[in-house]
C-alpha positions in Angstrom: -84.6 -46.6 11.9 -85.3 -49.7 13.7 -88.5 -50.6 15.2 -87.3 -51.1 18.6 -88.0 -50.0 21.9 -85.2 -49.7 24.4 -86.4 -52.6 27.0 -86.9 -54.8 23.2 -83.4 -53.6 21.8 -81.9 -54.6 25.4 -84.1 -58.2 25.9 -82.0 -58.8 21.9 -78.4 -57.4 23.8 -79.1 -60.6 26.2 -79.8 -62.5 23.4 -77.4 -61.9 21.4 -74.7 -62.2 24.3 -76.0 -65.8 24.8 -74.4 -69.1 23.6 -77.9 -71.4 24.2 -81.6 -70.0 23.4 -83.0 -68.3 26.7 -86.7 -68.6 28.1 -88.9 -65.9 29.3 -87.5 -67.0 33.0 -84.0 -66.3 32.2 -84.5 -63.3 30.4 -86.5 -61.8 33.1 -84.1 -63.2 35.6 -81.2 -61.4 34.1 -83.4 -58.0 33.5 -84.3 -57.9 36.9 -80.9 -56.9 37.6 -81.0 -53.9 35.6 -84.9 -52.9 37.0 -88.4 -54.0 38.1 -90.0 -55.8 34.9 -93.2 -57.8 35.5 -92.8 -61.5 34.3 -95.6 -60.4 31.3 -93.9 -57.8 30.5 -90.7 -59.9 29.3 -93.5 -62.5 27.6 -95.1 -59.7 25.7 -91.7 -58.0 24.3 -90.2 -61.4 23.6 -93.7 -62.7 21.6 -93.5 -59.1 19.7 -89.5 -59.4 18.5 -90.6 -63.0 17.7 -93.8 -61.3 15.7 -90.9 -58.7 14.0 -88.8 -61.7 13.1 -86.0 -60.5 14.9 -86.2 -64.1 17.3 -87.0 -67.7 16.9 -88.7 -69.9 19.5 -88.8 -73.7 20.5 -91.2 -75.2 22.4 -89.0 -77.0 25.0 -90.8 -79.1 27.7 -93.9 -76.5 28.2 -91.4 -73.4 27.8 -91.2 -71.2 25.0 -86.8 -70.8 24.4 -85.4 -67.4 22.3 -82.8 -67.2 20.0 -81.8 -64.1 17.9 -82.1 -65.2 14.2 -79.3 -63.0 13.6 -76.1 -61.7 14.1 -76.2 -58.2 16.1 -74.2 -57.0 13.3 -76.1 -58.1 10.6 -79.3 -56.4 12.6 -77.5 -53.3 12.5 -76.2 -53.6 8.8 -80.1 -53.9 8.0 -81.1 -51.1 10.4 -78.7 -48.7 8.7 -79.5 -50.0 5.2 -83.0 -49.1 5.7 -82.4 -45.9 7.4 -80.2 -45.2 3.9 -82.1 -46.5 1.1 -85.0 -43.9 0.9 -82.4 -40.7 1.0 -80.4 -39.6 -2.4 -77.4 -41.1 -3.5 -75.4 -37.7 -2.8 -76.5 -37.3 0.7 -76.2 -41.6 1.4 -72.5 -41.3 0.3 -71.7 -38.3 2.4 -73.5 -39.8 5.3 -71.2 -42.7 4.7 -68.1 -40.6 4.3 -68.6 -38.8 7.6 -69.5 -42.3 9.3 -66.3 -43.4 7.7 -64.3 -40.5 9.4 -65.1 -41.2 12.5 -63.5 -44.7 12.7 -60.2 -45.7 14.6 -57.6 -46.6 12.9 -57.9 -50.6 13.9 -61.0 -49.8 12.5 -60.0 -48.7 9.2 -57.4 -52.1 9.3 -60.1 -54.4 9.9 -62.4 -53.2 7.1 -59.4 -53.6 4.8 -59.7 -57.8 5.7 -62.2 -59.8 3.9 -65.3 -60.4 5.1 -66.1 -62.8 7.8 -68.7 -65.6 6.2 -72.0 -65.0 8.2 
């Protein structure tokens, strides 16, 4: 299971939505939308997914700038893996099966492609 709180799996959401690395001020800028959030507060989540490995920071002219240091897919791949490895193979494949069952069929089409390099 991942070890994420919902305000740190949303604060990695903005991230991962981003194009450029994002500063405490930006991400709290955009979460203010969404709720109240002191200024700290976004500094202390940010400095834990930072601490997890989940981001990477700069130091860019006396501010600290984000960037996931992966894909949101490739975060997710891991979560599930881990969730997975610990449970027998019987009950991991039928797990799998029933995930697999519940997929559209554009879906099913683009798992038949090969795999897009990371």
């Amino acid at each position: 299971m991942p070890s994420r709180g919902e305000l740190e799996q949303r604060v990695m959401e903005l991230l991962w939505a981003s194009d450029a690395p994002r500063s405490v001020s930006d991400v709290h800028s955009l979460l203010s939308h969404e709720r109240e959030l002191a200024y700290t507060t976004v500094m202390t989540v940010l400095d834990r997914l930072a601490k997890k490995g989940l981001v990477s920071r700069e130091l860019v002219q006396r501010a600290w700038q984000y960037q996931p240091t992966a894909s949101q897919a490739e975060v997710v791949a891991r979560d599930v893996e881990r969730m997975l490895a610990p449970i027998s193979p019987e009950v991991r494949v039928d797990a799998l099966r029933r995930l697999a069952a519940t997929l559209s069929e554009d879906e099913r089409a683009a798992l038949a492609q090969p795999a897009v390099p990371a």
